[in-house]
N, C-alpha and C positions, 0 to 999 in steps of 0.2 A: 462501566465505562471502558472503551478500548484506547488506547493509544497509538496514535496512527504517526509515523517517521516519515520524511522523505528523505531521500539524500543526494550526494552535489546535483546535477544538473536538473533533476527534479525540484529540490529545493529553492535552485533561483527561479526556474521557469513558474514554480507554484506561488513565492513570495514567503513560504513558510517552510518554517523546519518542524514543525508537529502539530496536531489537532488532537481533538479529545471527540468520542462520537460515543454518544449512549446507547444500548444496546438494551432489546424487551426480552432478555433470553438469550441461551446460545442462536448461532446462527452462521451462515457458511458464510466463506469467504465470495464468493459471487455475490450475494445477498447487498454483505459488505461494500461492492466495488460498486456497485448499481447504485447504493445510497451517495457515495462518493464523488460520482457520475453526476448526480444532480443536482448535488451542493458545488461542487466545481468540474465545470464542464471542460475545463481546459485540460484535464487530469486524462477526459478518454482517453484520446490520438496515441498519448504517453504507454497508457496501460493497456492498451487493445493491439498495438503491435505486435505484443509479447515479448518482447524482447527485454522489457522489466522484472525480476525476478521479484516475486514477494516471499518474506519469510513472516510466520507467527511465531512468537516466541525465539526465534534467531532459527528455524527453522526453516527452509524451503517448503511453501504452502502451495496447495493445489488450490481451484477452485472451490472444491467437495470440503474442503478442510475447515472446520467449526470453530468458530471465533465467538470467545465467551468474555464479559465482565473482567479487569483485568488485564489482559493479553495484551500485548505490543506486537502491532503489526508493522512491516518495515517492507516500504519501496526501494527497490536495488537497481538503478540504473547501469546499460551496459558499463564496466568501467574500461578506460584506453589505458595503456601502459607496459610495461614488461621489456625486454629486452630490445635493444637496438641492434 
């Protein structure tokens, strides 16, 4: 089982702050987002931008990058802030 994060404005936009998704194997993160895709459609527009950073394990993941049993995957919306 993986563990799937959103965070702020993903979070309200989705209604949830984490899911749980079983997994038959490793398997890439694309794989991943497709499945995601289908159970919540609302999720594309968000993650097909790109401009959402995903990280597995608090890493920055690619596509290519293999998501196994265990792992926490985490949506990273743009964040606003820094110096005025």
């Amino acid at each position: 089982m993986v563990t799937v994060r959103f965070f702020a404005v993903l979070k309200k936009l989705l209604d949830r702050e984490s899911m749980h998704v079983n997994l038959h194997g490793p398997t890439t993160l694309k794989a991943l987002l497709d499945r995601l895709e289908e159970d919540i459609p609302s999720i594309r527009s968000v993650i097909r931008e790109g401009r959402t950073l995903i990280a597995v394990n608090q890493e920055i993941a690619q596509e290519e990058t293999l998501v196994s049993d265990g792992d926490e995957v985490a949506f990273l919306p743009p964040f606003a802030g820094g110096q005025h």
